[in-house]
C-alpha positions in Angstrom: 0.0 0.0 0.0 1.1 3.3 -1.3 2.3 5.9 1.9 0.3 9.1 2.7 1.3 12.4 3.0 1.6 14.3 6.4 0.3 18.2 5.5 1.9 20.7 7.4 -1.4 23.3 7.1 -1.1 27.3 8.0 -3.7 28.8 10.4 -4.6 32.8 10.7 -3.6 34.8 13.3 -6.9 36.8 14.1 -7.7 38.2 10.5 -11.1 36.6 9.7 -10.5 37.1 5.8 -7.0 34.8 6.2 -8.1 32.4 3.7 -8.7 34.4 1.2 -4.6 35.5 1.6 -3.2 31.9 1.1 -2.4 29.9 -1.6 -4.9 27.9 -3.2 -2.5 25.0 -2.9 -3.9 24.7 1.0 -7.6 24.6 -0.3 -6.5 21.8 -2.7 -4.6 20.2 0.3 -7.6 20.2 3.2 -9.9 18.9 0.1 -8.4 15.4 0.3 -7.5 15.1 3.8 -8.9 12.2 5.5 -7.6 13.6 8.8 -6.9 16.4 10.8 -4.1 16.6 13.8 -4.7 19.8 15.7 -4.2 21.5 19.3 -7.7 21.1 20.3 -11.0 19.6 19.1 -12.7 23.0 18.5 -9.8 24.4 17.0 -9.5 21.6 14.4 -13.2 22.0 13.6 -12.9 25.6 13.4 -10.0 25.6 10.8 -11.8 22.5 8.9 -15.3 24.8 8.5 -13.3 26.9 6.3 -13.0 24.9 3.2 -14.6 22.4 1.3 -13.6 18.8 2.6 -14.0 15.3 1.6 -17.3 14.6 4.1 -18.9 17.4 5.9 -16.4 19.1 8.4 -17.9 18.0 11.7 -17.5 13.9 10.5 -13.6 14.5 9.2 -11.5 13.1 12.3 -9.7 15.3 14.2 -6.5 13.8 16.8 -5.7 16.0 19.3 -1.7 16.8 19.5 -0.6 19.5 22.2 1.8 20.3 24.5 0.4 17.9 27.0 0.4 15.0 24.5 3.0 12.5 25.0 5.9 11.4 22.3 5.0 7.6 22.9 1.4 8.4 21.2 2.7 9.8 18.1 2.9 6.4 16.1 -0.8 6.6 16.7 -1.4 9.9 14.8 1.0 8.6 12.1 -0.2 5.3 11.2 -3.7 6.2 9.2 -0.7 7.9 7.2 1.2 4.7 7.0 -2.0 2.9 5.5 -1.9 5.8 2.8 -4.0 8.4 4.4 -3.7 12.6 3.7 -3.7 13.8 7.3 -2.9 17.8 8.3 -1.3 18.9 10.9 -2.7 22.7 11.8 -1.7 25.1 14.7 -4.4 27.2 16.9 -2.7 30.1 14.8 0.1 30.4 12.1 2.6 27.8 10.5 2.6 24.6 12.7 6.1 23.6 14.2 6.5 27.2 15.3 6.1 27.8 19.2 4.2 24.2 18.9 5.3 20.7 19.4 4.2 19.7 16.0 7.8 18.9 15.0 7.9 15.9 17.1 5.5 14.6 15.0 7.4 15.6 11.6 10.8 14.2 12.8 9.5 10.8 13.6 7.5 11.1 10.0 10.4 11.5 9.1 12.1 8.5 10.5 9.6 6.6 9.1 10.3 7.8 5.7 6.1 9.4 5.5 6.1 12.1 2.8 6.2 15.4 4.2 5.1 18.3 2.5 4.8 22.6 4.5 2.4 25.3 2.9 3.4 28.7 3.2 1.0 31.0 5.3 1.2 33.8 8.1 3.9 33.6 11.0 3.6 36.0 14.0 7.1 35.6 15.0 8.2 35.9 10.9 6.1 39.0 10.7 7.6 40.6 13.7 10.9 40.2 12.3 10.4 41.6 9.0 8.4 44.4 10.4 10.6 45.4 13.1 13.9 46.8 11.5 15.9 44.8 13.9 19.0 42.1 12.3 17.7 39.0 11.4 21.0 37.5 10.3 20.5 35.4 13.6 17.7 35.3 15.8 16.8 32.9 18.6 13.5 32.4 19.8 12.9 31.5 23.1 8.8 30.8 23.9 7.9 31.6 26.8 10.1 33.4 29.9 9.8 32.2 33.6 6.9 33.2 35.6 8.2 34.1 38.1 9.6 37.5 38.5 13.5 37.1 39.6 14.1 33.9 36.9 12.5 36.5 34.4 14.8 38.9 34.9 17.9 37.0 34.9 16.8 35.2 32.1 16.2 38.6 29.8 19.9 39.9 31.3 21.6 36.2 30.3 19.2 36.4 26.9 20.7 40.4 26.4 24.2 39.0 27.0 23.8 36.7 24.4 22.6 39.2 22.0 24.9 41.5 22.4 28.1 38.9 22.2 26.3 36.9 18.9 25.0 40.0 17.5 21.6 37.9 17.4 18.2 38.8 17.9 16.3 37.7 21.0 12.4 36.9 20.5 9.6 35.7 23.5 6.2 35.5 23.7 4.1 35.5 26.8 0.4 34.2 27.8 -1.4 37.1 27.2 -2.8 38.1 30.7 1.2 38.4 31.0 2.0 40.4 28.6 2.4 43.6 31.2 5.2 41.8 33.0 6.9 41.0 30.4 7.2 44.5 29.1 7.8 46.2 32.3 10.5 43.6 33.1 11.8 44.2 29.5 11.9 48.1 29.6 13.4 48.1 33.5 16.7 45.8 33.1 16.9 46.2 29.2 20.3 48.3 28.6 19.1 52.0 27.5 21.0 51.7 24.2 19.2 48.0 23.2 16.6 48.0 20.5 13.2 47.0 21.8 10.3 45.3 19.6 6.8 44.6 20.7 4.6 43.6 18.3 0.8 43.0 18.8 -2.9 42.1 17.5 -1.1 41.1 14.0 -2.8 40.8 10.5 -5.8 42.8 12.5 -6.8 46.5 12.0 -5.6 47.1 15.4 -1.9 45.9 14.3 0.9 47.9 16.0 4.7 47.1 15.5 7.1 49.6 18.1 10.7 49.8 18.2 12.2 52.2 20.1 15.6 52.1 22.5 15.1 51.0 25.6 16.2 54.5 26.9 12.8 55.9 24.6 10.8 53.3 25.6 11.5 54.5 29.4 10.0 58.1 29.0 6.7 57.3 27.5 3.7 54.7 29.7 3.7 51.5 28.0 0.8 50.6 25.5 -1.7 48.3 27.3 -1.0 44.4 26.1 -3.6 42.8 28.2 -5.0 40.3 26.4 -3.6 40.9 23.4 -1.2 38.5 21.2 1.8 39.6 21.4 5.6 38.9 20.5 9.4 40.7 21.6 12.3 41.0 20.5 15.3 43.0 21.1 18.9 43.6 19.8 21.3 44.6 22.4 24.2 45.3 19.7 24.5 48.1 17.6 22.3 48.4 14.8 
């Protein structure tokens, strides 16, 4: 039996007219899946109710793969695929295997020699970089910072080190109801001569991209992030 094809699918990021911004390459692709692999049952049905599908969205099955799925199930989600299949694998929002744990699932498709094949789409952490002025020679991105206060901190001054002696951009996200912290943190132990990005609400009419020094940053209130996807990034070298 002829191998399936593992479809690495790209999501919106809050713009309600995505779909109509993507190749049509992804329409052709979710029209012969037989499966979908997503974060979340609702999200999977969500994405799914957007295009035209084999059988009517709600009866296309949908695995759940998230961060609190383990590695030892992923033979599961990959062997309708084995049996010749077309699954996709879909993020709550943007490309999958960024700031996800899809790629688990794509390396061990890969060890078992499954066809893989990505579709091009929107990419919060992509967009910031292109729409924040700062290098992107070399970038890292971290995810998510500590919660607590004091690792936060020396994590952003060990994260500024490393920017500055690489010549690398640094790039976080944060859980939203977070966001605050992160920025104040950010704009109090930031040198005053490093670059500061935050980037929020993109794709959306409300879409704001700020870069500023540190030292500028520090003699204006910071814009209100609460609740609001965000990313940031900073540059601690000179630009």
């Amino acid at each position: 039996m002829k191998v399936g094809t593992l479809h690495l699918l790209p999501n919106g990021l809050g713009d309600r007219n995505w779909i109509e911004k993507i190749s049509p390459d992804v329409a052709e692709a979710v029209a012969q899946l037989d499966g979908l692999i997503a974060e979340s049952p609702q999200g999977g049905l969500s994405f799914l109710n957007r295009f035209k599908t084999k059988v009517p969205p709600h009866q296309v099955p949908i695995g759940v793969f998230n961060e609190h799925s383990r590695k030892d199930e992923i033979d599961f989600f990959l062997k309708p695929i084995l049996e010749g299949g077309q699954w996709g694998l879909v993020s709550d929002a943007g490309l999958p295997c960024l700031a996800d744990p899809g790629h688990d699932l794509v390396l061990r498709a890969k060890q078992m020699a499954i066809p893989v094949k990505a579709y091009t789409g929107q990419s919060s952490l992509l967009m910031t970089l292109m729409l924040s002025g700062l290098p992107a020679q070399r970038f890292s991105f971290h995810g998510y910072p500590p919660s607590k206060q004091d690792e936060r901190i020396k994590q952003i001054e060990i994260w500024e080190k490393i920017s500055k002696k690489d010549r690398a951009t640094q790039m976080m996200i944060e859980a939203p109801y977070r966001n605050q912290y992160l920025l104040q943190d950010l704009i109090d132990h930031l040198n005053p001569k490093t670059y500061l990005t935050v980037a929020w609400d993109l794709t959306l009419t409300t879409e704001r991209v700020m870069t500023y020094s540190v030292e500028t940053w520090r003699k204006s209130p910071p814009p209100s992030l609460a609740k609001k996807p965000a990313v940031f990034a900073f540059y601690a070298s000179e630009i």
